[in-house]
KEZAVEX-293400 format. One record per residue: residue number from 0; residue in three letters; x, z, y of N, C-alpha, C in turn. Coordinates in Angstrom, 2 decimals. Example, Ala and Ser with C-alpha at 12.3 -4.5 7.8 and 13.67 -1.06 7.14 Angstrom:
REM KEZAVEX-293400
  kolvex  mifi      n_u      n_w      n_v     ca_u     ca_w     ca_v      c_u      c_w      c_v
       0   ALA    13.19     7.80    -5.69    12.30     7.80    -4.50    13.20     7.80    -3.30
       1   SER    12.85     7.08    -2.25    13.67     7.14    -1.06    12.90     7.87     0.03
//
This chain:
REM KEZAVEX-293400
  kolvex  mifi      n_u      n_w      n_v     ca_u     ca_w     ca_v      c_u      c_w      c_v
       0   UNK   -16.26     6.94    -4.32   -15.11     6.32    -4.96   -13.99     6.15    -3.93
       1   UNK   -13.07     6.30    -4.20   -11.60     6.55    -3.41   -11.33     4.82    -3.60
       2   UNK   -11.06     4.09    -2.33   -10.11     3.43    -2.43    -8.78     3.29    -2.19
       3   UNK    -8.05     2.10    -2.87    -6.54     2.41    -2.83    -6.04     1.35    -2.12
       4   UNK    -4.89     0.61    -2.07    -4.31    -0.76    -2.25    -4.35    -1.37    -2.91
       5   UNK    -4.82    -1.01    -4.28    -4.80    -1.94    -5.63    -6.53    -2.19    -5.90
       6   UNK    -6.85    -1.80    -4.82    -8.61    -2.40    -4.93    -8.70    -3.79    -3.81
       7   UNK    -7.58    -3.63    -3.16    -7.72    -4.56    -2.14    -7.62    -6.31    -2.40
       8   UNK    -8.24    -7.15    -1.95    -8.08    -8.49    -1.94    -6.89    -8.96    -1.31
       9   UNK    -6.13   -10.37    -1.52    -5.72   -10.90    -1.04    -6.32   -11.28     0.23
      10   UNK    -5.08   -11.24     1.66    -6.35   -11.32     3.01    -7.17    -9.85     3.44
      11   UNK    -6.98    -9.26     2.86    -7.78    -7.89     3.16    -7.34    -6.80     3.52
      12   UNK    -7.90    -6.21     4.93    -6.72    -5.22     5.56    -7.72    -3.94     5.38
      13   UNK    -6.94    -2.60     5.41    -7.70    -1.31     5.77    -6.76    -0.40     6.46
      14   UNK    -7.25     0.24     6.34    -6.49     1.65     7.20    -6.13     2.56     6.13
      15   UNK    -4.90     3.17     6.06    -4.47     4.19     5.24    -4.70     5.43     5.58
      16   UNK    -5.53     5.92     4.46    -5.78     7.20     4.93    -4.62     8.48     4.49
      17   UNK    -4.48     8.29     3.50    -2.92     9.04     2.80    -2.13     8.60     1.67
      18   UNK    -1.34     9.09     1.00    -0.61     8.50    -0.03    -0.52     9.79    -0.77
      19   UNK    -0.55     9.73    -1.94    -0.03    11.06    -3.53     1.34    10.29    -3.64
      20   UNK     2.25     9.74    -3.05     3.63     9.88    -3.56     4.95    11.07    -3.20
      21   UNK     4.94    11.59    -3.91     5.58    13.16    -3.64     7.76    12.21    -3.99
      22   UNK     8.28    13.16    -3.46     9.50    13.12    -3.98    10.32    12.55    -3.11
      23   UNK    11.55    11.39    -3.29    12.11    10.79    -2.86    11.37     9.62    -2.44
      24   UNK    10.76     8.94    -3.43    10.09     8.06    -3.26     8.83     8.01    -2.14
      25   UNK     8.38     9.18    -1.92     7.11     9.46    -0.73     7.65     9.47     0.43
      26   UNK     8.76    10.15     0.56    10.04    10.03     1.56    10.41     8.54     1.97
      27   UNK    10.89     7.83     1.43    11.01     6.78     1.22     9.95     6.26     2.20
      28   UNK     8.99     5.70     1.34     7.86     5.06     1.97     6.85     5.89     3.28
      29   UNK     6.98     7.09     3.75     7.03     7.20     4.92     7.54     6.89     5.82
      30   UNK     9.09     6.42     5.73    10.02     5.96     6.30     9.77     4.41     6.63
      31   UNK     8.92     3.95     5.62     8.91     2.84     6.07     7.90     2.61     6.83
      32   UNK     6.82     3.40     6.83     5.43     3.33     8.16     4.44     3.71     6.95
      33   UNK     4.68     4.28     6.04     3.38     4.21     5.44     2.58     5.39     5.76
      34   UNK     2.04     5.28     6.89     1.26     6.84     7.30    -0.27     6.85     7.78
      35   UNK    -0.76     7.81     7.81    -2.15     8.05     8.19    -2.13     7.20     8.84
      36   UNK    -3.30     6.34     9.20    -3.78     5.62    10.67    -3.31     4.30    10.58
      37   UNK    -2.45     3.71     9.73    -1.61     2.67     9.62    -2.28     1.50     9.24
      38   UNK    -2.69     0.14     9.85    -3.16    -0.92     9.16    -2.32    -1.29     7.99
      39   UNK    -3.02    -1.55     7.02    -2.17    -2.41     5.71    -2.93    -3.89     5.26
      40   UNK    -2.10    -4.66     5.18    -2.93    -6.58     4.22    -2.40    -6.21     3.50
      41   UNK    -3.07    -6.86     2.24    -2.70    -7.22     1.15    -3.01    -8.87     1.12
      42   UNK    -1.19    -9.29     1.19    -0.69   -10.18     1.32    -1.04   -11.06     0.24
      43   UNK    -0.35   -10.98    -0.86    -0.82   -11.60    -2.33    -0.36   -10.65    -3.34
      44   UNK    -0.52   -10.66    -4.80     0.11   -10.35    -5.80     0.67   -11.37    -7.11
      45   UNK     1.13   -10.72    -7.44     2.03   -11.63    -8.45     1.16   -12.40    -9.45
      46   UNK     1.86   -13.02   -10.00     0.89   -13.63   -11.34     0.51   -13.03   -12.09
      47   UNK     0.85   -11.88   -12.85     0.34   -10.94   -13.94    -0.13    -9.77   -13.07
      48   UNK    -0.42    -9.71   -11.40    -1.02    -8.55   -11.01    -0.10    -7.49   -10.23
      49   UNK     1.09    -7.45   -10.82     1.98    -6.49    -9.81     3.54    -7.18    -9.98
      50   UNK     4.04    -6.78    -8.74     4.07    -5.83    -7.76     3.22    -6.38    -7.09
      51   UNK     2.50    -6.05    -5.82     1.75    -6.70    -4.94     2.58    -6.62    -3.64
      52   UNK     2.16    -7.78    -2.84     2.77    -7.65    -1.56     1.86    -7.26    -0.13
      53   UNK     2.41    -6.30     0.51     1.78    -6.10     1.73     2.39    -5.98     2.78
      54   UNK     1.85    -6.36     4.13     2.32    -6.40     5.37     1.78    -5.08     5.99
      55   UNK     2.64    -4.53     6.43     2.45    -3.41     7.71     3.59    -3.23     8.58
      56   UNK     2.90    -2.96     9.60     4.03    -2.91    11.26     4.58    -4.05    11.25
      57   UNK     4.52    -5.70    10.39     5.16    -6.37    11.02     6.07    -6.95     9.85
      58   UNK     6.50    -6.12     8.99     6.85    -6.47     7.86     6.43    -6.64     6.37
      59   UNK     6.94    -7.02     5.30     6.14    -7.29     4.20     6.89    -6.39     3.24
      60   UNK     6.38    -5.61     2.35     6.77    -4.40     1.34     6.08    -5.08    -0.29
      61   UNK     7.01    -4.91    -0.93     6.42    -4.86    -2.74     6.36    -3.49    -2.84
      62   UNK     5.12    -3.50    -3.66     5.07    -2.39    -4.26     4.59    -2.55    -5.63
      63   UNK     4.58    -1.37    -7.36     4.26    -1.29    -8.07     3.14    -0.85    -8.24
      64   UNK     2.60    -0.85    -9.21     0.76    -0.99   -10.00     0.63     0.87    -9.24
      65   UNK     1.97     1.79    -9.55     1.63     3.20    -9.54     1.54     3.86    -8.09
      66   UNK     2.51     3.20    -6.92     2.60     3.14    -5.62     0.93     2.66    -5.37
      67   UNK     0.62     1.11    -5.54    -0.45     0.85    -4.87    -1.38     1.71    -5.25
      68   UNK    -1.54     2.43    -6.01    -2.96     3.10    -6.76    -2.39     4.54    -5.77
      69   UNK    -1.53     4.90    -5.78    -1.21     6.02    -4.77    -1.72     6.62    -3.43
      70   UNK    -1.90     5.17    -2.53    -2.14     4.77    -1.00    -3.79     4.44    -0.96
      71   UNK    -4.26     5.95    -0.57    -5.85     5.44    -0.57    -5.92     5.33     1.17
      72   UNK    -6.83     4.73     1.02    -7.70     3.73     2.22    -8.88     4.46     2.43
      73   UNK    -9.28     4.25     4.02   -10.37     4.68     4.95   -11.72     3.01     4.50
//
């Protein structure tokens, strides 16, 4: 079973192994550190579940239900 970001707990860090976001948007979030090898927390999520928040390199990123399911984990 593949994990993602959206399997992750609040408090719970992994390593990114890659991301399926193609386009501008994959662009995008490479830019922001989202790359192989990269620690990620999952900070908290919202009350109904998304966006969720995560910390990497130092900073904190929202992301949506389709992003987090994107970013699988080692």
């Amino acid at each position: 079973m593949v994990k993602t970001v959206d399997d992750l707990q609040p408090g719970e860090t992994a390593i990114i192994k890659k991301h399926s976001v193609s386009g501008t948007l994959g662009k995008h979030l490479r830019e922001m550190g989202l790359i192989n090898g990269i620690p990620v927390k999952l900070e908290r999520r919202a009350p109904l579940g998304y966006p969720v928040e995560i910390k990497i390199q130092g900073f904190s990123l929202a992301l949506r239900k389709e992003e987090a399911q994107a970013i699988e984990l080692e």
